[in-house]
VOGU-3710 file (C-alpha; in Angstrom, 3 decimals, decimal comma):
1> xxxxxxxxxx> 10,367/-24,665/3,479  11,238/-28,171/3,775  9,340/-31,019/0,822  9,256/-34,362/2,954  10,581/-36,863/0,283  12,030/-40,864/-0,280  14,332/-41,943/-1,704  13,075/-45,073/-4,271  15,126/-47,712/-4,074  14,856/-51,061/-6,196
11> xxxxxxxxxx> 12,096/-52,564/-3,449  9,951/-50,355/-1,556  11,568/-51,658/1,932  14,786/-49,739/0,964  13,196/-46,145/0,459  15,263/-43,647/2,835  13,110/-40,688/4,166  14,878/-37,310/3,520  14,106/-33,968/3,888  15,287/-31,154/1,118
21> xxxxxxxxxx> 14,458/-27,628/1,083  12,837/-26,391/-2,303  14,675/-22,976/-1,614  18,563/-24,069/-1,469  18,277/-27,798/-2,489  19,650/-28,970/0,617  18,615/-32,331/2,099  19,403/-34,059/5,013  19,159/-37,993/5,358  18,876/-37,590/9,415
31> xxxxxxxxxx> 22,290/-37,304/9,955  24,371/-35,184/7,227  23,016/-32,561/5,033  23,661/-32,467/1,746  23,605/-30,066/-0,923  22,310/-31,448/-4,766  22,088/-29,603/-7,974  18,950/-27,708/-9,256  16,581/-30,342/-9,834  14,403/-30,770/-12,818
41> xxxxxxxxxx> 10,922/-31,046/-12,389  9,012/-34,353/-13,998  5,718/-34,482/-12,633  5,688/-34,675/-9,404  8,851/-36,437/-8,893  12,585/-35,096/-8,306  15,834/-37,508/-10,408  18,630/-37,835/-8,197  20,958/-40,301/-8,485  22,262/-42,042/-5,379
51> xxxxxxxxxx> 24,292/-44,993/-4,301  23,488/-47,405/-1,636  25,652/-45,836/0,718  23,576/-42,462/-0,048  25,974/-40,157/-2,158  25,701/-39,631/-5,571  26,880/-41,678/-8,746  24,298/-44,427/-8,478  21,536/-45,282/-10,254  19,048/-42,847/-11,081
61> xxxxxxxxxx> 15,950/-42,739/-8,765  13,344/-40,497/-7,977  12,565/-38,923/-5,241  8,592/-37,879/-4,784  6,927/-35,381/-3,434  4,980/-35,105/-0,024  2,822/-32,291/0,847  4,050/-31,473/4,096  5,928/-28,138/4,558  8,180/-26,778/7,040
71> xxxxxxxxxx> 10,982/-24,347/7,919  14,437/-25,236/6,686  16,779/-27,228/8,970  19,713/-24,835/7,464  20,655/-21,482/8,501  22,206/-20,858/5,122  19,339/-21,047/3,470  17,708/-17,337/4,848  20,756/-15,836/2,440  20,244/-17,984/-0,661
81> xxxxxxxxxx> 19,299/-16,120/-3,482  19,189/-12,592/-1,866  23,296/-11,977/-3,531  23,487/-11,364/-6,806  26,628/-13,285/-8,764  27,036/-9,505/-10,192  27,623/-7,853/-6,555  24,445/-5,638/-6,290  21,294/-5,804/-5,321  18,471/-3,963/-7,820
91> xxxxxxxxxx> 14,903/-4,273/-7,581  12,142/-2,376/-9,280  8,772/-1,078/-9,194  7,131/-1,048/-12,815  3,306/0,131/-12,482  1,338/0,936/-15,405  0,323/4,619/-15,025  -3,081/3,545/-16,263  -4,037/4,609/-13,128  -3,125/6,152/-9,770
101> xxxxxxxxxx> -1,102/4,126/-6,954  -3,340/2,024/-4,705  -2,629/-0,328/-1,708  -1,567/-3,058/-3,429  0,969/-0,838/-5,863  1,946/0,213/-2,606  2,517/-3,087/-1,507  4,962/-4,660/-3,787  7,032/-1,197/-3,907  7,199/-1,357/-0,139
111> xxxxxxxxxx> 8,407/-5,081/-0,538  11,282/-4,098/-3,132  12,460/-1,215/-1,159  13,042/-3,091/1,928  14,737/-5,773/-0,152  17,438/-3,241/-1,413  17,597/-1,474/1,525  18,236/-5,049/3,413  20,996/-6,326/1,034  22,511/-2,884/0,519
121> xxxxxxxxxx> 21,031/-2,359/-2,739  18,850/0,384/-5,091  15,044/0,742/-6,008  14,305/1,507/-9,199  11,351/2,849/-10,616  10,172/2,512/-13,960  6,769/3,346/-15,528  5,685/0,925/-17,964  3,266/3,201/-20,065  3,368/1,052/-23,300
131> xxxxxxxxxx> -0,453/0,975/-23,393  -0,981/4,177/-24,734  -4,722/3,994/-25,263  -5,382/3,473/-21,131  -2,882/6,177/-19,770  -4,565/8,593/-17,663  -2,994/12,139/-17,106  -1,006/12,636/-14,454  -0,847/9,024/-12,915  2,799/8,874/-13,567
141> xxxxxxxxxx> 3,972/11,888/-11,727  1,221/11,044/-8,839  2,621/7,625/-8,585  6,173/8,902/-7,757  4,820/11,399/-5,308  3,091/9,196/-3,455  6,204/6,739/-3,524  7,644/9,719/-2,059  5,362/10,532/0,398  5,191/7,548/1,437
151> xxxxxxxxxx> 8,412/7,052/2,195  9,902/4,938/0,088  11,896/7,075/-2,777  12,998/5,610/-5,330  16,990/5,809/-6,734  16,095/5,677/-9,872  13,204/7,115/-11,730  11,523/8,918/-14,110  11,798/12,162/-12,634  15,331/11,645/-11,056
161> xxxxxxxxxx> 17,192/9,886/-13,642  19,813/7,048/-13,182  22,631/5,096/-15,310  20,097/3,016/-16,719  17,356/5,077/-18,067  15,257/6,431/-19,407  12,432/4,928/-16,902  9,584/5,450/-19,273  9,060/2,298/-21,631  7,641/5,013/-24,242
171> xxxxxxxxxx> 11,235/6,566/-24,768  12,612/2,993/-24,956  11,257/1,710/-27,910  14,427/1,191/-29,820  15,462/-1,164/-27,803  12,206/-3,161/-28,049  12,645/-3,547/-31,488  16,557/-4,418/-31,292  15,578/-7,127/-29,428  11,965/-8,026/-31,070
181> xxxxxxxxxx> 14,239/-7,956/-35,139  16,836/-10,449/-33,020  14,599/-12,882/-32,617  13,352/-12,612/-35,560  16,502/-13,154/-37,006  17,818/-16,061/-35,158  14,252/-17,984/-35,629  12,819/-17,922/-31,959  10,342/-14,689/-33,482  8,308/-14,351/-36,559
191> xxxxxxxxxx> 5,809/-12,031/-38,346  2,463/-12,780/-37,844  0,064/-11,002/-40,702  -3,432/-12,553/-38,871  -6,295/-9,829/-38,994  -8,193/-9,091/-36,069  -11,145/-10,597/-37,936  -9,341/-13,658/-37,960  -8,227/-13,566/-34,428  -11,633/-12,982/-33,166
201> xxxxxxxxxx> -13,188/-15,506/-35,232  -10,362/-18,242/-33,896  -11,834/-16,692/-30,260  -15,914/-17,584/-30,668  -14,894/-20,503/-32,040  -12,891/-21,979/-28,793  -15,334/-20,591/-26,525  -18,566/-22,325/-28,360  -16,652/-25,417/-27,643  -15,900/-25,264/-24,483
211> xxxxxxxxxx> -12,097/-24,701/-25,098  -9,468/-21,671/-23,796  -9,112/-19,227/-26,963  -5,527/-19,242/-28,205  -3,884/-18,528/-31,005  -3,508/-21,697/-33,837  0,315/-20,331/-34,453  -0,687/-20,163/-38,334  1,707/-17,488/-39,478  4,921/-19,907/-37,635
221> xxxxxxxxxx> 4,478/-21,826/-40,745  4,799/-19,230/-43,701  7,506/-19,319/-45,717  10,276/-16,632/-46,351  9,509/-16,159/-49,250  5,582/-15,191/-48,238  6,710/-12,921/-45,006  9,135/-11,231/-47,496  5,760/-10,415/-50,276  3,875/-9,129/-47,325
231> xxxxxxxxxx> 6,056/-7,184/-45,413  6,986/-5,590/-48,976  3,091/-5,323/-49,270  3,311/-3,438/-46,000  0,034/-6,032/-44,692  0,045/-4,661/-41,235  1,968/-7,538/-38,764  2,756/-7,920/-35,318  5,965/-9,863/-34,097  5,034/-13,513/-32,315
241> xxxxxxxxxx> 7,284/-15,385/-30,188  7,734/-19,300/-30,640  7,093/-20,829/-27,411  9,026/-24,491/-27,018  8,259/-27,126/-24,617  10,986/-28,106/-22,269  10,614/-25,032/-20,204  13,211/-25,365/-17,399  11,754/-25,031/-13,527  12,871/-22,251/-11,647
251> xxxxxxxxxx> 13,545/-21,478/-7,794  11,052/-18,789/-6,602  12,199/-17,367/-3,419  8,307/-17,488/-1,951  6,307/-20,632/-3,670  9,830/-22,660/-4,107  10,569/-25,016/-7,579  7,915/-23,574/-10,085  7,597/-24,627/-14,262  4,238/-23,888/-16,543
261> xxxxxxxxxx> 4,520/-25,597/-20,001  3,177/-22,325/-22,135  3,750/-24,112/-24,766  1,468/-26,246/-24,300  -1,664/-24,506/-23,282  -0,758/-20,948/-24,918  -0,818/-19,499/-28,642  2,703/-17,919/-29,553  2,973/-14,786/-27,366  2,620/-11,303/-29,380
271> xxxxxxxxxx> 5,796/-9,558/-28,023  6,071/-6,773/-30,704  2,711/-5,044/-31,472  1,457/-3,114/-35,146  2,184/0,114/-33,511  5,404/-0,139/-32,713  5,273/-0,773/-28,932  6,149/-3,990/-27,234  3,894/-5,937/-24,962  4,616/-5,875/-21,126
281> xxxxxxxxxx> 6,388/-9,650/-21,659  9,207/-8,274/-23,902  9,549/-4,996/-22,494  10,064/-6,379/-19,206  12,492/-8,745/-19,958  14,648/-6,298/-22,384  14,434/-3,877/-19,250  15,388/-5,992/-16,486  18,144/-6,999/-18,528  19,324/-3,885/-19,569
291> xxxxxxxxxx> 19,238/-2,260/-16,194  20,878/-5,207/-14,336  17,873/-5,547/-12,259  18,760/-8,757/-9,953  16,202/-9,599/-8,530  12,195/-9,371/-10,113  9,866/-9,286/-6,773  6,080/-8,788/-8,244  2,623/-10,017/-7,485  1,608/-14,002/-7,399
301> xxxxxxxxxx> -0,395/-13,104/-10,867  3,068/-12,801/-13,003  4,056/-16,506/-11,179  2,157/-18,743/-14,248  3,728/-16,330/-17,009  7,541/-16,470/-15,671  8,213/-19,147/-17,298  7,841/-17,486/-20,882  9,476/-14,574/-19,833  12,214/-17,183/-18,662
311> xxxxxxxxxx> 11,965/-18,914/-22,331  12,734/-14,944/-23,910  15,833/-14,604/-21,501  16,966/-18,282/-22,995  16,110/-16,976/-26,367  17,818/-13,595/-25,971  21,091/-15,446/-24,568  20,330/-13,492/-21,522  20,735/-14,523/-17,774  18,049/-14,128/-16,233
321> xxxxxxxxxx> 17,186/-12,858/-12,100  16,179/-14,498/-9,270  12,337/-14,045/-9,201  9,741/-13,634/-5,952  6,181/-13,761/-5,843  3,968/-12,095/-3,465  0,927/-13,335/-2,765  -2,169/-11,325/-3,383  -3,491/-8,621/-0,830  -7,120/-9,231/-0,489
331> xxxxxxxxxx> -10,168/-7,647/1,589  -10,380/-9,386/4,793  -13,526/-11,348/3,707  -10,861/-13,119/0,975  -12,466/-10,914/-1,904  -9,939/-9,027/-4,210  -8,814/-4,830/-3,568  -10,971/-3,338/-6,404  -9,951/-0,318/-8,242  -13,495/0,674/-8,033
341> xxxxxxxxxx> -13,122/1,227/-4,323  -11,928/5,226/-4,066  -11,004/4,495/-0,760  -7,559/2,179/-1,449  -6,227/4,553/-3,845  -2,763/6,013/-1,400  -4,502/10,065/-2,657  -7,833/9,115/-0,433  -5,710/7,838/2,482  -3,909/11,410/2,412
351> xxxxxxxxxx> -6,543/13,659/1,669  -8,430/11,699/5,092  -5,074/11,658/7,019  -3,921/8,640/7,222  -0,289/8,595/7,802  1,969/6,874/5,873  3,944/4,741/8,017  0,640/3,709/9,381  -0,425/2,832/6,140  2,950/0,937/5,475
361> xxxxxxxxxx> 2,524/-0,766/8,843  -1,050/-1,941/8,581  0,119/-3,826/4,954  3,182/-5,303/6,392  1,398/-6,595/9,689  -1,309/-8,451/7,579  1,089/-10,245/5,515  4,585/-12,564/5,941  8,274/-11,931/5,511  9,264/-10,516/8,745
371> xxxxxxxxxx> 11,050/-11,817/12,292  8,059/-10,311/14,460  4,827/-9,051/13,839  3,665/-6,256/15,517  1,782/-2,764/15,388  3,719/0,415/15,375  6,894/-0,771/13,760  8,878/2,143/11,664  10,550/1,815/8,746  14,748/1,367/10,142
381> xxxxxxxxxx> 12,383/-1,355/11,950  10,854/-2,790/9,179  14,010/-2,868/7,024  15,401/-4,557/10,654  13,307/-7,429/10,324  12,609/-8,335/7,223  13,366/-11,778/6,573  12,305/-12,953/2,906  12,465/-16,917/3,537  9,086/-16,477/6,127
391> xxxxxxxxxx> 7,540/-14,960/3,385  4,295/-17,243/2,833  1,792/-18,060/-0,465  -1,154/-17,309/1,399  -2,799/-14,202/0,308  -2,568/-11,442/3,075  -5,959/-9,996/4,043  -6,192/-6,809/4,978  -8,880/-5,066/7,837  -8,885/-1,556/6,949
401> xxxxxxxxxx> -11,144/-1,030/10,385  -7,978/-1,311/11,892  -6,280/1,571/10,252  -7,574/3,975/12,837  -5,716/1,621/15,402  -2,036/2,086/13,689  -2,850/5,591/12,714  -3,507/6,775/16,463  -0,043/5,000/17,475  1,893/6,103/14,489
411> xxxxxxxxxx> 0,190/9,609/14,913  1,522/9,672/18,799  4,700/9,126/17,914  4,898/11,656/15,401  3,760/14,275/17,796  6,582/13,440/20,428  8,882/13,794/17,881  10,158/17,709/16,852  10,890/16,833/13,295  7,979/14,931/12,593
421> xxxxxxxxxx> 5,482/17,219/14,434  6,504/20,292/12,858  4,996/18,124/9,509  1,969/17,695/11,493  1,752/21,297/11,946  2,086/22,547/8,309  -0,227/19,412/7,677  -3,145/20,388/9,918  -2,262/24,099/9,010  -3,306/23,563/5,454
431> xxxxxxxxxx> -6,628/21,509/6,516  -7,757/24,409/9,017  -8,000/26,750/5,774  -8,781/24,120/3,648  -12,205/22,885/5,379  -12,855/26,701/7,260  -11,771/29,277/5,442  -12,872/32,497/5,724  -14,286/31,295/9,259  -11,182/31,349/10,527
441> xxxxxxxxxx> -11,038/35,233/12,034  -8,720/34,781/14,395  -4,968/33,910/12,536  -3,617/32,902/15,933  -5,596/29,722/15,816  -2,765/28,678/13,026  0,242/29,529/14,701  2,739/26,443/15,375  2,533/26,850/19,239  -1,443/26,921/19,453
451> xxxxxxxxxx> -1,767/23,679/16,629  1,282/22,339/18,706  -0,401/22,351/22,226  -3,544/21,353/20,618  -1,619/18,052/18,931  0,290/17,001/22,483  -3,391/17,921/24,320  -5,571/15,648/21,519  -2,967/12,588/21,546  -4,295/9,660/22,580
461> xxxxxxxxxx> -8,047/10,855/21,998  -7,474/10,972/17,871  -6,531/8,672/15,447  -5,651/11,590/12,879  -4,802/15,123/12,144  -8,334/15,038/10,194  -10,346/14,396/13,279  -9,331/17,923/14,796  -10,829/19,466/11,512  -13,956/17,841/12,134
471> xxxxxxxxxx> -17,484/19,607/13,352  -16,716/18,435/16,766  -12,909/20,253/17,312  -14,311/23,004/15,297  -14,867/25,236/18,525  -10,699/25,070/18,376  -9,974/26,964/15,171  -13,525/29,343/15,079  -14,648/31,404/17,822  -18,206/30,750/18,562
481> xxxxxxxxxx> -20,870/32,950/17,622  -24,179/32,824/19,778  -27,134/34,618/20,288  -28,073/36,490/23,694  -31,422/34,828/23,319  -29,529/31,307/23,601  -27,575/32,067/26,609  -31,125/33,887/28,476  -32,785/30,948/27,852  -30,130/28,976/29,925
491> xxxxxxxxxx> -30,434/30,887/33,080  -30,351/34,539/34,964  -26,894/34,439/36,204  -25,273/33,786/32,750  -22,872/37,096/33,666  -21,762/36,043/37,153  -21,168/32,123/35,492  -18,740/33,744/32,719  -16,929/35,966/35,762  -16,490/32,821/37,612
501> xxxxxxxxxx> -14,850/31,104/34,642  -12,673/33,928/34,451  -11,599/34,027/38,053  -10,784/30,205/37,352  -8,829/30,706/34,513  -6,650/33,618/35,632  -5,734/30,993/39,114  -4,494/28,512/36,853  -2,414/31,346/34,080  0,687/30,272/36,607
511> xxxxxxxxxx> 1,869/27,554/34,554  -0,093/24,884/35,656  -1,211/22,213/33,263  -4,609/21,738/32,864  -5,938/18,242/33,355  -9,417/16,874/32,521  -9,613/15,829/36,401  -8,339/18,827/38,073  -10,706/20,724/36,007  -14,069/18,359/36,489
521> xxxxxxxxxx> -13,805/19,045/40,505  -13,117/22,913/39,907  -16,335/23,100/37,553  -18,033/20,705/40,292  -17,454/23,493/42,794  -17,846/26,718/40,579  -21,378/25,188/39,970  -22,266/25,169/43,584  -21,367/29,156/43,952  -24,398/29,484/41,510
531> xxxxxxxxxx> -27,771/30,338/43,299  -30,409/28,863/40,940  -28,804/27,069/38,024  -28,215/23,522/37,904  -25,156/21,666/37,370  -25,704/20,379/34,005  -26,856/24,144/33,117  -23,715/25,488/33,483  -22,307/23,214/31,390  -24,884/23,932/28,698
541> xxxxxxxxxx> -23,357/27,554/28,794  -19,537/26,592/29,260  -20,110/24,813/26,312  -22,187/27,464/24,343  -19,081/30,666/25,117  -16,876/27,898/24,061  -17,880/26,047/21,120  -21,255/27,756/20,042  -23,254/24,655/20,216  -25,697/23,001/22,785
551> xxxxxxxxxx> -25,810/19,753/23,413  -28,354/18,127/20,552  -27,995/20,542/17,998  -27,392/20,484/14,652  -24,082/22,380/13,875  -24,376/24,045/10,079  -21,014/24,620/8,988  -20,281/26,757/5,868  -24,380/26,323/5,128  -24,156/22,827/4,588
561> xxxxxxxxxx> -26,850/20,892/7,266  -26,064/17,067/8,431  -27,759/15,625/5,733  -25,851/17,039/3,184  -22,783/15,249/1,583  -20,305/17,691/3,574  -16,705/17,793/2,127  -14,367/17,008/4,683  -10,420/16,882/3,083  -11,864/15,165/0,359
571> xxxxxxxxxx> -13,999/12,749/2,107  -17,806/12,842/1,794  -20,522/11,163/4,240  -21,626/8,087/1,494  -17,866/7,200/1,572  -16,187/4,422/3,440  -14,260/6,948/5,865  -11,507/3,933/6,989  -9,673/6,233/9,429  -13,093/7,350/11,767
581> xxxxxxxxxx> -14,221/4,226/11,474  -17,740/5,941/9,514  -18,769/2,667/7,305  -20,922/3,477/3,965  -24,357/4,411/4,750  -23,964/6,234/7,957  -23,856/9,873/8,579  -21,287/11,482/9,545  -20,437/12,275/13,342  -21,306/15,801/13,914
591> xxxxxxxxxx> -21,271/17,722/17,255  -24,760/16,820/19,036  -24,893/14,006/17,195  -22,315/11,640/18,967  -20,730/12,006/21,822  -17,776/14,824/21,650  -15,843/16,151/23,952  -16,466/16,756/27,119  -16,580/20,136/28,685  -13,333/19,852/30,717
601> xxxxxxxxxx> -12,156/18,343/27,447  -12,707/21,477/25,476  -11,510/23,462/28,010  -7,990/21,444/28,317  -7,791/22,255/24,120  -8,242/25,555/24,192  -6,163/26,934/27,235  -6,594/29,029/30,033  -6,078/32,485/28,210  -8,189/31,176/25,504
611> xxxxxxxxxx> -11,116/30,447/27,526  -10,787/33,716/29,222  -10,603/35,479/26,215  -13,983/33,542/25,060  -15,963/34,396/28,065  -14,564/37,945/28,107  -16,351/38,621/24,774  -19,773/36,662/26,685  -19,383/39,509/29,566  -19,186/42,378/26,350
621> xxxxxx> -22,334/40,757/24,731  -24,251/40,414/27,925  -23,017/44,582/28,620  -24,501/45,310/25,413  -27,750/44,149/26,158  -28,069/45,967/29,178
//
């Protein structure tokens, strides 16, 4: 991004426009570019000190700040940052497993695995699970899976161990305290004995007046010799760290030269709590350290508290990494991903069959930070283009009505691919028995080579492997039951319709594809060998040996009726269902109810030696009767 800036001279008729990036520091006077050292922040101004001939050694002058932004003139400047002076390249993910992963966990680990990936580097994962009182069960083995599943594994973690571990802040607390008794003992730390009565009090009060509630820094001031009587007392304490003004600006790869005087607004920073755990600002800066983490990608939220964790790196004699900040992922109205919402948690978009590269697509699309932007790209491509210098501060706002869009083209290309089809098989395998059970009487319905020709025969017309477990493909997996009241009622010649079907089917058992258009003009002309039923009557009873419904029923599927909330993988009707496009409120699409398939349709799905093996059993029924 380039800062347009001057150059102040003694008189205002000798100020030389420049332009510098806030990235790499560069400027260029028109001409040359230049390169300057970090700058230091005053204000809203930039020292420099220049001669009249333009290089340094003058006399110090300022340059200040425009608010125009642009691309840098340099090249160079798409590298800077992204090599560490230590050789490699290590990011990390560090969610709290206070809850399960959600889109915008998702997010930010995406981000960090492309950015080892790009630079040659590794992905670390570490689960920062220091708030014992909000863990929930499970979250930290679900988050990994669905890092995994997703398709971005980690190469280090909890569960598969690394040089640097352990990855769970819990078995790390030594190390907390190491550090926390260091600074301590080298006076950047001290003991604060404040009660929680007191701390609360100091709260009401600051809020009654108007004011931010912050801590007074009381206990800074005690004397040895009282922090020796009450840690001998054992008074409970927790470990404060002494902010100090003159925080130095840093170079965020995203929002550019950033400094926040904590000092100045905050309280002293608990960094070592009564129980013995550390509070995320320590623990993440004793951790980064420790596992030579490079490079500290994380949301825009961490951007205002960087520069204390930048203070504790100065403190600890540590060197700190090159930070990036994200901007937020928002709704596309601008309001903020809630928790709240089941339906951005990554376990709703796989239990309603979202894929993952769609899902990885679809959050990459709506942001910044690559060469192109379009739908459909797969990871190799995404790792391709990724550039981190385009990546912009605006929020990226996300339209989760569009997920059915990149799920359909991410789902094609899944199916035309061996590998990643025979996934789709197992996948779709497991939702057959999952939503139909014990309807299921016919096990060839779950074979690979039936779900496979169903899969190339559905793609295009779905936008995932949920949809073909829905009331409407139902007539795929469970044969039809009907009653021989229901086919009387549609006309006399019921038995020579069902032999002309046959007589169809067993032409076309030579290896000829069905199409939808082939078989509308055969139907068109089987209809016209019929003496007294109409056109649109034997398509009532096509439909009826095929799928078991008519055309406006009301399909009851394992007893539940429309009305009811009917489990679907997971999904119930009063839920935001983001992949079929079902919004909250409405019901959900059953056969009868919206338009389905058409006849020809079904009859593409199902085959020719299904069909004839549907309308065989018709011809037994009818038998029966007579």
């Amino acid at each position: 991004m380039l800062l347009s800036l001057f150059i102040h001279f003694s008189t205002p008729s000798r100020c030389l426009p420049i332009k510098t990036c806030k990235r790499c520091c560069q400027y260029s006077t028109g001409r040359n570019i230049h390169k300057v050292d970090t700058p230091v922040l005053l204000k809203n101004a930039l020292p420099l000190t220049f001669n009249r001939s333009g290089g340094h050694g003058g006399k110090q002058k300022y340059i200040r700040l425009n608010s125009s932004q642009k691309r840098c003139f340099s090249s160079e400047c798409d590298e800077v940052c992204h090599h560490h002076e230590h050789g490699e390249v290590r990011v990390r993910f560090a969610p709290s497993p206070t809850g399960f992963l959600h889109l915008g966990g998702l997010r930010t680990a995406l981000y960090n695995y492309i950015y080892a990936k790009k630079y040659g580097g590794s992905f670390i994962l570490r689960m920062e699970d220091t708030d014992q009182s909000r863990l929930v069960p499970g979250a930290a083995e679900s988050i990994e899976d669905m890092l995994e599943w997703a398709g971005i594994p980690p190469d280090e973690s909890p569960r598969g161990g690394g040089q640097y571990g352990p990855y769970l802040q819990s078995q790390r607390l030594s190390l907390y305290s190491q550090a926390a008794d260091s600074l301590v003992q080298t006076g950047k730390a001290y003991h604060c004995f404040c009660s929680q009565q007191r701390l609360e009090l100091l709260k009401r009060e600051a809020l009654r007046s108007g004011q931010t509630p912050r801590y007074d820094n009381r206990c800074r001031h005690l004397r040895p010799d009282q922090v020796e009587e009450k840690l001998d007392q054992k008074v409970p304490h927790v470990i404060r760290f002494r902010l100090e003004s003159g925080v130095e600006p840093f170079n965020d790869l995203v929002f550019g030269w950033n400094r926040h005087e904590v000092a100045q607004v905050e309280g002293d920073p608990v960094v070592m709590k009564a129980d013995g755990f550390p509070t995320y600002h320590l623990a993440n800066v004793v951790d980064d350290h420790l596992m030579k983490v490079s490079h500290v990608l994380r949301g825009s939220e961490w951007l205002i508290s960087t520069s204390k964790h930048l203070l504790l790196y100065r403190a600890l004699g540590w060197k700190p990494p090159v930070f990036g900040h994200l901007p937020l992922l928002l709704n596309r109205d601008g309001s903020k991903l809630s928790k709240r919402q089941g339906d951005i948690y990554i376990q709703s978009f796989q239990r309603s069959g979202a894929l993952p590269e769609a899902l990885l697509d679809i959050t990459t699309h709506c942001g910044s930070g690559f060469n192109s932007n379009r739908v459909g790209r797969k990871m190799e491509e995404l790792i391709a283009e990724f550039n981190p210098s385009k990546i912009t501060t605006h929020s990226a706002l996300l339209d989760l009505d569009k997920l059915a869009e990149f799920n359909k083209i991410h789902l094609q290309q899944r199916i035309d691919d061996a590998v990643q089809r025979d996934w789709l098989v197992r996948d779709l395998q497991g939702r057959i028995q999952e939503v139909y059970g014990t309807q299921v009487q016919d096990q060839d319905v779950l074979q690979p080579d039936y779900i496979t020709r169903v899969l190339h025969l559905r793609k295009g017309h779905i936008s995932s492997v949920s949809d073909l477990v829905s009331s409407e493909y139902s007539y795929l997996w469970v044969r039809p039951s009907f009653s021989d009241q229901q086919m009387a009622a549609l006309s006399s010649e019921t038995q020579h319709i069902a032999t002309l079907v046959i007589r169809l089917m067993e032409g076309l058992k030579g290896g000829e594809e069905l199409t939808v258009d082939q078989l509308s003009v055969e139907l068109k002309t089987l209809a016209k060998k019929t003496s007294n039923t109409k056109y649109r009557d034997v398509m009532k009873i096509i439909r009826l040996a095929l799928s078991g419904l008519q055309v406006g029923e009301r399909l009851t599927l394992s007893g539940l009726q429309v009305e009811e909330k009917l489990a679907l993988s997971g999904l119930q009707v009063g839920e935001r269902l983001a992949l079929s496009g079902v919004q909250v409120g409405e019901r959900l699409a059953l056969s009868g109810l919206q338009q389905g398939p058409s006849v020809a349709e079904m009859m593409v799905s199902l085959g020719p030696s299904e069909i004839t093996h549907r309308f065989n059993r018709v011809l037994q029924q009818l038998s029966r009767q007579h």
